[in-house]
C-alpha positions, -999 to 999 in steps of 0.1 A, spaced: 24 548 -704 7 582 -700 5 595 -668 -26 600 -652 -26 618 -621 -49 643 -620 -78 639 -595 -98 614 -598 -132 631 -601 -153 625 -567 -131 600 -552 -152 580 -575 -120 548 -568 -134 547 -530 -169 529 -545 -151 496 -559 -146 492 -519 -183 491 -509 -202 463 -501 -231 454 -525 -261 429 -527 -263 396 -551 -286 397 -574 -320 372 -580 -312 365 -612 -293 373 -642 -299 409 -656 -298 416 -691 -269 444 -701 -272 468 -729 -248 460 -756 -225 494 -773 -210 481 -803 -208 449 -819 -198 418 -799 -177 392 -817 -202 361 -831 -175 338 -819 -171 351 -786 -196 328 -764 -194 315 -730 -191 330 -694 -162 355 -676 -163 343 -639 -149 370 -619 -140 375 -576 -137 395 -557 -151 411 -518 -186 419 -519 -193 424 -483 -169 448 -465 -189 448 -424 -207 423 -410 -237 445 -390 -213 472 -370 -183 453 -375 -157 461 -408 -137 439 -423 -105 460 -422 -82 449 -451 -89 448 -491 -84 403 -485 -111 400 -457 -143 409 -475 -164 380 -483 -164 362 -512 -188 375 -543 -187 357 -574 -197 375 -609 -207 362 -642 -209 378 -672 -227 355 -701 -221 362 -738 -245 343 -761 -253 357 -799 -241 394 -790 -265 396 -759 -252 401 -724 -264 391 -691 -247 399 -656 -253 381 -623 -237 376 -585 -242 356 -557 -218 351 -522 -201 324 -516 -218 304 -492 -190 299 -472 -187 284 -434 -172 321 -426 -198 339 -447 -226 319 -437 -215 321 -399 -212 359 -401 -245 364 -413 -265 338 -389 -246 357 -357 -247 389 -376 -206 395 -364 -172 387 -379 -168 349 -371 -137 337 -380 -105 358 -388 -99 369 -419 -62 384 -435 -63 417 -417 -95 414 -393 -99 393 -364 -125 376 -350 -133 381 -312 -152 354 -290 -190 355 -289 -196 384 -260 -228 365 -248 -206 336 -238 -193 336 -204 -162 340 -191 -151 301 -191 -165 293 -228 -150 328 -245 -115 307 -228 -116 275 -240 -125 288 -274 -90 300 -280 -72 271 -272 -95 250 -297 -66 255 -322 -66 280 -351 -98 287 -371 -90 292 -407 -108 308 -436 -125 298 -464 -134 328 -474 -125 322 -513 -127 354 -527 -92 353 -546 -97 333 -581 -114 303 -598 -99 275 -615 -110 237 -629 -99 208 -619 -116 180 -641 -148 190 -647 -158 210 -616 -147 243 -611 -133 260 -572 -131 290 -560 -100 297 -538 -83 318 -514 -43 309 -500 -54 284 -472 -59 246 -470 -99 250 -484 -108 255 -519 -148 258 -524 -167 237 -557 -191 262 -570 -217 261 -597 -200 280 -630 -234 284 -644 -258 290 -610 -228 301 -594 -243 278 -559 -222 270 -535 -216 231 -539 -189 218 -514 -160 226 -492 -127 203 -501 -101 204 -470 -70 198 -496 -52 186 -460 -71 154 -467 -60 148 -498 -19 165 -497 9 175 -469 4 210 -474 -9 237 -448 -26 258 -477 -18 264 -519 -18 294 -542 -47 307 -560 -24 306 -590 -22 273 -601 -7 262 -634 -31 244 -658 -20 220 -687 -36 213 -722 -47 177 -711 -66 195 -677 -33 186 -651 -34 212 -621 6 220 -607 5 244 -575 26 251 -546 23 250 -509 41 253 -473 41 223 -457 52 221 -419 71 193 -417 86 169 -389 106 188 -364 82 217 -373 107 215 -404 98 235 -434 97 233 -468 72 241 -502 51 213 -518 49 214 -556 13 195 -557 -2 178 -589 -38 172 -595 -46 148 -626 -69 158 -655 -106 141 -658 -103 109 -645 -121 80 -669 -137 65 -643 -155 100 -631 -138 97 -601 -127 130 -581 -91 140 -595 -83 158 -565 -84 125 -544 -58 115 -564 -37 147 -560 1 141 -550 35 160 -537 57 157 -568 88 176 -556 99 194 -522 118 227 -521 137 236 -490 129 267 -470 158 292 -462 145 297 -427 134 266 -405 105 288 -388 98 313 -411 79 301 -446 80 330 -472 46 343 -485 42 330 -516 12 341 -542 22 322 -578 49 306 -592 62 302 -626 60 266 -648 83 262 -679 82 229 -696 105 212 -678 111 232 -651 88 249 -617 104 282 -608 97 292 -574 108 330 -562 112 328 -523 112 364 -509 118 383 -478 85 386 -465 77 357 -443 58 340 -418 67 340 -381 52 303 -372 58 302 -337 37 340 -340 8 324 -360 7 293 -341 5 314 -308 -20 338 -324 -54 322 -324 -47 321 -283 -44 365 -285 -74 386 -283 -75 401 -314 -49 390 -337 -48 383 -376 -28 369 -405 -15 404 -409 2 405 -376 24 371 -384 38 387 -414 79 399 -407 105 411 -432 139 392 -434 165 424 -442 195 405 -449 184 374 -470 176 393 -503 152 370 -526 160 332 -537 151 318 -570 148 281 -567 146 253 -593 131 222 -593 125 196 -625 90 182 -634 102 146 -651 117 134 -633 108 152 -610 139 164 -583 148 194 -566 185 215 -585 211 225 -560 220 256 -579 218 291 -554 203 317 -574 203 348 -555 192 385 -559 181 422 -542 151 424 -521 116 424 -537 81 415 -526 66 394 -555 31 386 -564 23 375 -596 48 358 -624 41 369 -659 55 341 -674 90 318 -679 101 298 -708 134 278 -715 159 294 -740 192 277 -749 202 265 -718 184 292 -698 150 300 -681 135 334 -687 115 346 -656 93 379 -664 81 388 -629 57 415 -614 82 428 -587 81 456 -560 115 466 -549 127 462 -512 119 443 -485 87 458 -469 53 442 -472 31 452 -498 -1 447 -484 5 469 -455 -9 495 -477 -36 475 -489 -58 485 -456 -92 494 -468 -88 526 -449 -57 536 -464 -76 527 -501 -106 544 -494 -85 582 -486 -85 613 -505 -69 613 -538 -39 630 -525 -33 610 -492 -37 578 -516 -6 595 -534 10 596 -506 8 567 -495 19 554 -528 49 575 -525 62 554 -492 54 515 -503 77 499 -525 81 508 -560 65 484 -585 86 475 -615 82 445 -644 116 429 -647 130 402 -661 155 378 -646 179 349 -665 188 317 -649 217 294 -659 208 259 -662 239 246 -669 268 276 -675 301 284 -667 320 319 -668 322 354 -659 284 366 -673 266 333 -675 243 344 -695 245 344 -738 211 354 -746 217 381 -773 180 400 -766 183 404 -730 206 432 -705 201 406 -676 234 390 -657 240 361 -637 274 361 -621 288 329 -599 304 342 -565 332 332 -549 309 315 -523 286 292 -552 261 316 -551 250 328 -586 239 368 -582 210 376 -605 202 412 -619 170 423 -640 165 437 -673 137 463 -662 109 457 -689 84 485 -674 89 508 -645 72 545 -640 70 561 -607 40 544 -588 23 534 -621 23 494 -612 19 470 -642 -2 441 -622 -25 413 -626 -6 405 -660 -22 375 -681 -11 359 -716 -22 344 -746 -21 315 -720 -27 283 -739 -7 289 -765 23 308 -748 22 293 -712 58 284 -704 68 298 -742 89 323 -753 64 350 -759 61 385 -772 33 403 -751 16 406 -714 -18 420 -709 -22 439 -669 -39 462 -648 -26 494 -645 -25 508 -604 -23 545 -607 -7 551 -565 -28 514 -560 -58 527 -577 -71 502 -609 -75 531 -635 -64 515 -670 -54 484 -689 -22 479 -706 -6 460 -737 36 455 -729 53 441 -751 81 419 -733 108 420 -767 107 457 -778 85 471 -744 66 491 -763 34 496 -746 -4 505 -751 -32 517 -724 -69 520 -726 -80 547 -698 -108 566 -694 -120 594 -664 -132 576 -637 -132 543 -650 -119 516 -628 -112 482 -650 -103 447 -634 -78 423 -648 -80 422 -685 -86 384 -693 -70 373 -731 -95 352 -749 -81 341 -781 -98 345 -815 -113 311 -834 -81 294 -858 -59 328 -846 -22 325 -860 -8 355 -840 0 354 -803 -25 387 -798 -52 380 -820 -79 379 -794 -98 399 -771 -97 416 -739 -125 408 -711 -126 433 -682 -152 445 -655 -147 484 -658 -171 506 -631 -174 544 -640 -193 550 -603 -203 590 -616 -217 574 -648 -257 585 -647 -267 556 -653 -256 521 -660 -223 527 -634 -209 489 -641 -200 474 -679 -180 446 -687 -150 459 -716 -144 439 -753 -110 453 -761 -89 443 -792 -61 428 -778 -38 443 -811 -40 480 -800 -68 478 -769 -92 495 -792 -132 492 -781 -148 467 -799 -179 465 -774 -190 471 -739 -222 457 -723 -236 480 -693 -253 470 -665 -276 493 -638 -256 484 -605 -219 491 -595 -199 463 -592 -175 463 -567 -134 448 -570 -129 418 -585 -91 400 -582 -89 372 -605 -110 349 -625 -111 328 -660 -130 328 -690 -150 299 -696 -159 289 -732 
């Protein structure tokens, strides 16, 4: 990947980080290029839209609230459109016109016009959590939610994009909140994962499934289930989980250092002015666990897979090969949180204190990791096309190093997607992602996993979001599709916001459509036909 490291010309980065209105209604974008005539439905995009609530900021890049964006493609024209999410912690901030509930990084203080005895009994009401859903989008059946990590995911309109209802997944599943990554079959079936707190304030993660369309209309998510239970390697402390990867036959789940102190979040809604962020601890001796666990039937395998620290986020993807599962991971090496340099204030810096800061977080790198289902020996693993290792201990551990894929010095491959229906949980050839220049979203990139040769799309001051693979009509080849991304060039004259139409071959421009307002970070999102 070239390097890009020259200034960013007038911070221009620190804009995708301010708060912006919704819109009306849909406005029409001007169209460069040719649009594909096949290439018609909606990208549905989220993101923070609102960064302070009156004189209070939200303080972290997860607490903004939630702002959906649509862009609709329909015979080569292009409109865009946004609207909040209306939910309880949106809608509660802007009736009191102050941060209500806490969100990852900010917290909420009592109401100051309360008196002394209410502000008091308000912290012992147990812990308030978000629903601030500003993470990703998903279907289950035939609605479609917007999410966050915790126990409420929120229906929402794909095409007015209103806010519908509020599902508390707690009444449906043991599990104290689920990933905004979900894993989606062909026939509609939604796999996630969860912490559960357990009897005896035992722990472990939930592998939930939700069924596809039900015939009888009924809600699928009332019929939502646990299908298998993963142990956790500390009794009080969950680790922080984002995604997990599906093969198959198999779940893989990745359980790294960073963890939960319970007994800290359980204790924190009762202390003035504490947050999600707070709870968060590093483990420095227990490295990173890959765990196992069958889908049919479905049971939990005994084998101890273990490696170095690494803070995880986002699995590529994993596939079964001879006896073996592939896992092709998004890692950051060590055992230091992430997100602590995710602080709006620390994004929002000077180009060179952003480098900086870059310099001291962990170092991202794609790698890939081989597990042995079922081998014996010194180097358990026979794959010819792959440098990776898996070597059983003395003590029945099995020690797990990487084949590096991608790595360049605080140039983070992130956000990856696939040729997803066709590849999902297949041996596969190439990964689409964001590229983070020192954290800052300034290209997109082609990798491919087999010979890891790679291709970016970059230009000056142009800030893209995850580049979402929609695949071309009766397509043979695994990249024969396009590449959707909301790109914002805030020094552009006019027309600062455009959603991209890349070739997924080579990332050549095939079209853009350019809107008149900025658009601010989106996360995650899907493309709906």
């Amino acid at each position: 990947m070239q390097e890009y490291s020259k200034l960013h010309p007038a911070g221009g980065y620190k804009k995708i980080f301010e708060t912006c209105g919704e819109l009306n209604e849909p406005i029409p974008a001007i169209v460069v290029g040719v649009i594909p005539e096949w290439l018609s439905g909606s990208l549905l995009r989220l993101g923070p839209g609102l960064f302070e609530v009156g004189a209070e900021p939200f303080y972290h890049l997860f607490d903004g609230q939630a702002l959906m964006h649509k862009f609709d493609l329909k015979n080569g024209h292009v409109t865009y459109y946004r609207k909040f999410v209306k939910t309880d912690a949106y809608v509660r901030a802007m009736t009191e016109k102050r941060v209500v509930i806490t969100e990852f990084g900010t917290a909420a203080y009592p109401d100051p016009c309360k008196n002394i005895f209410s502000r008091f009994f308000t912290y012992f009401k147990g812990i308030e959590v978000t629903d601030n859903c500003l993470v990703n989008v998903y279907p289950v059946g035939e609605d479609f939610y917007a999410c966050t990590e915790t126990n409420y995911i929120t229906k929402v309109d794909p095409d007015t994009l209103e806010t519908l209802k509020k599902v508390d997944l707690c009444d449906y599943l043991s599990v104290n909140g689920v990933t905004a990554h979900p894993h989606i079959e062909s026939d509609g079936t939604v796999y996630n994962l969860g912490n559960c707190f357990g009897k005896n304030m035992s722990l472990a993660y939930n592998i939930v499934k939700i069924p596809p369309t039900q015939k009888d209309k009924s809600d699928p998510i009332a019929k939502s289930k646990v299908l298998v239970q993963i142990p956790s390697s500390e009794r009080f402390k969950p680790s922080y989980v984002h995604s997990f990867g599906m093969t198959e036959n198999y779940f893989v789940f990745v359980e790294t250092p960073i963890k939960i102190n319970l007994l800290k979040f359980l204790t924190a809604w009762s202390i003035w002015g504490t947050n999600y962020m707070d709870c968060f601890e590093s483990n420095e001796t227990m490295g990173t666990w890959f765990h196992l666990a069958m889908k049919d039937p479905a049971k939990y395998i005994e084998h101890k897979f273990r490696t170095s620290a690494f803070n995880l986020f986002h699995h590529i993807n994993s596939y079964e090969d001879d006896g073996f599962i592939v896992v092709d991971l998004c890692t950051w090496k060590g055992h230091e949180f992430v997100y602590n340099y995710l602080y709006l204030a620390n994004l929002r810096e000077n180009w060179e204190e952003v480098k900086k800061a870059a310099m001291r977080a962990p170092q991202p790198e794609v790698r890939r990791y081989v597990l042995p289902i079922d081998k014996q020996g010194k180097n358990l693993i026979s794959l010819p096309y792959t440098t990776a290792t898996a070597v059983m201990r003395s003590d029945g551990t099995i020690w797990l190093e990487p084949e590096v894929l991608f790595s360049g010095p605080r140039q983070a491959f992130e956000f990856p997607q696939i040729n997803y229906s066709k590849f999902s949980g297949k041996n596969y050839s190439y990964a689409y992602g964001l590229g983070l220049n020192h954290f800052i979203p300034d290209r997109i990139c082609k990798l491919n996993v087999k010979t890891k040769e790679t291709w970016v799309w970059q230009e000056p001051d142009s800030y893209p979001s995850e580049p979402i693979f929609v695949q071309t009509p009766d397509s043979v080849e695994e990249d024969d599709g396009v590449l959707l991304s909301i790109v914002v060039n805030p020094g552009a004259d006019q027309r600062p916001g455009y959603l991209l139409i890349l070739n997924a071959r080579d990332l050549t421009e095939i079209a853009r459509a350019e809107v008149e307002v900025i658009i601010p970070v989106t996360f995650h999102g899907m493309y709906k036909p």
